[in-house]
C-alpha positions in Angstrom: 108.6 122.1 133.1 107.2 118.8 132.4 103.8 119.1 131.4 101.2 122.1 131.8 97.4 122.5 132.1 95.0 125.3 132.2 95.9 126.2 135.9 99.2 124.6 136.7 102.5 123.5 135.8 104.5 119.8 136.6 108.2 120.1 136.8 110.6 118.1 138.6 111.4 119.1 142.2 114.7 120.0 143.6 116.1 120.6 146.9 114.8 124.4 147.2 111.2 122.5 147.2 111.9 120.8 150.6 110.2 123.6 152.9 107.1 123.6 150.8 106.7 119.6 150.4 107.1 119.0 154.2 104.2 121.8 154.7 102.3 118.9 152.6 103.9 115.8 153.9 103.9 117.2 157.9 100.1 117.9 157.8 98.8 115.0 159.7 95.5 115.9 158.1 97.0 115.9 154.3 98.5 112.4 155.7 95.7 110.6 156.8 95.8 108.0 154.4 99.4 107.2 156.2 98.4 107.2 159.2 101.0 109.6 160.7 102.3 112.8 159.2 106.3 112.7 158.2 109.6 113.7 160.1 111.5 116.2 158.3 113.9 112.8 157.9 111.0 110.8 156.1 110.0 114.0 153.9 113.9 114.2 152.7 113.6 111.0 151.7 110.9 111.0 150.0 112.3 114.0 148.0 115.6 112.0 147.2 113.2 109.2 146.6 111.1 111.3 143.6 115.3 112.5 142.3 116.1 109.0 142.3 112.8 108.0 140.2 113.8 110.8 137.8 117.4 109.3 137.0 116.0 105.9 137.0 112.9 106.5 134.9 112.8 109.8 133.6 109.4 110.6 135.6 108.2 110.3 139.4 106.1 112.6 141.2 106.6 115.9 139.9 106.0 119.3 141.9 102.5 121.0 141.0 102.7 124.9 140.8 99.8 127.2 140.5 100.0 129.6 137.7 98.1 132.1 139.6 100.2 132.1 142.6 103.2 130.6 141.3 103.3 128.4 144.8 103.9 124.5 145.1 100.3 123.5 146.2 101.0 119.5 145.5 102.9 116.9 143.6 101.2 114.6 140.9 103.4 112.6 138.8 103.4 108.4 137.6 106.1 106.0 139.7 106.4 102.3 138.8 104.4 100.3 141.9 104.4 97.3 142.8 100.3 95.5 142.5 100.7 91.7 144.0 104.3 91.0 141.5 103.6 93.2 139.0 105.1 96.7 138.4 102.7 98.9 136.9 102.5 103.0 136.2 100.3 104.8 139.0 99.0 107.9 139.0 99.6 109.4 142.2 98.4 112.7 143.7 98.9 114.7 147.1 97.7 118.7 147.6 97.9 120.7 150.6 95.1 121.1 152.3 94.5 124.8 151.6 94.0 123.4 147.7 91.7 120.6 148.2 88.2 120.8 146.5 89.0 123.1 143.7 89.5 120.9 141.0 93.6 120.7 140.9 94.3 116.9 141.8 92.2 115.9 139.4 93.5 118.8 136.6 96.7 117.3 137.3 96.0 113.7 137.6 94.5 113.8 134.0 97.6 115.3 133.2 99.8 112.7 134.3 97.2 109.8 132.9 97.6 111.5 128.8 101.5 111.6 130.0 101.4 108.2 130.6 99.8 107.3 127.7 100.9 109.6 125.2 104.6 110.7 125.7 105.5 107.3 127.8 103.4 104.8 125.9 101.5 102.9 129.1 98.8 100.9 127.4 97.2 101.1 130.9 97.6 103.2 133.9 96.5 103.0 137.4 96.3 104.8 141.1 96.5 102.4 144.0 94.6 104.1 146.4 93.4 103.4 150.6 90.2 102.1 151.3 89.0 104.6 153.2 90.6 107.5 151.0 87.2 108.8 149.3 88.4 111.8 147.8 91.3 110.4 145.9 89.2 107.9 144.8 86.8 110.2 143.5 89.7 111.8 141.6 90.6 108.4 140.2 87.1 107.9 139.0 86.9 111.7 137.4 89.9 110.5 135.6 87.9 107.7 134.1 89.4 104.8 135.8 87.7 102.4 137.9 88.0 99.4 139.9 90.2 96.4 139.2 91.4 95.1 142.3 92.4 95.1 145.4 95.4 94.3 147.7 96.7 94.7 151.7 99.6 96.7 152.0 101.4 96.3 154.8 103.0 99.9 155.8 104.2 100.7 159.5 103.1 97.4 160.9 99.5 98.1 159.6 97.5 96.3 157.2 96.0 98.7 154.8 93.5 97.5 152.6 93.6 99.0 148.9 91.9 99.4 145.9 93.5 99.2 142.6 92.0 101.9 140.1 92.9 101.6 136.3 92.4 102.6 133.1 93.7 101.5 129.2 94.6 103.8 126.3 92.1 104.6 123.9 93.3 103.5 120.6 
């Protein structure tokens, strides 16, 4: 376990968690914001992606349990990205669709954001977040973060217009 709220628990996650992230990561609905849901290839590497993050950093995206049901409903967690040269930490969040509206992505992205400050020491944090992706935004803003840029990301031969969402430690 990594960190733990009210409802849920972070830890990292392992092979075993493949079945349950690619019933995230294949929901063309819960992948809108990619444009196309993933291949059981792409969602693999993704999962060796978050492994590789957790050698390299000691943090990535983290699996998100539910207390209650003891299921993977999401993964929330801070990676270093890349905003126009500069590697910053984002908070990044992604819940199945059967969890959405309840109050979780943002439970957990708050989570992640006092992780960042407090146990890694980020002065600032951010989520780099589509255009068009509303409710992620709106978790972003719950979190107390809110608009300091924005970028094109080019991703599958499409440019996809961002927005840049941060916040800074209180001292």
């Amino acid at each position: 376990m990594v960190l733990e709220t009210e409802r849920l628990v972070l830890r990292e996650m392992g092979q075993a968690d493949l079945p349950a992230l690619c019933e995230i990561l294949q929901d063309p609905l819960v992948m809108y914001a990619y444009e196309h849901a993933f291949s059981d290839d792409e969602a693999q590497v993704w999962l060796d992606r978050q492994r590789e993050r957790y050698a390299a950093y000691g943090f990535g995206l983290w699996a998100v349990v539910e207390k209650a049901s003891g299921q993977l409903i999401g993964q929330c967690g801070v990676t270093m990205q890349d905003w126009c040269g500069r590697e910053v930490p984002e908070v990044g969040y992604l819940f199945r669709r059967s969890k959405w509206h309840q109050g979780f992505a943002a439970e957990a992205a708050a989570a992640c954001r006092d992780y960042a400050f407090h146990t890694l020491g980020f002065p600032e944090v951010f989520s780099i977040i589509r255009e068009n992706n509303f409710p992620s935004q709106h978790v972003a803003l719950r979190c107390g973060m809110s608009v300091r840029g924005a970028f094109v990301k080019q991703y599958y031969g499409m440019d996809m217009p961002h927005l840049v969402f941060g916040i800074r430690r209180s001292l």
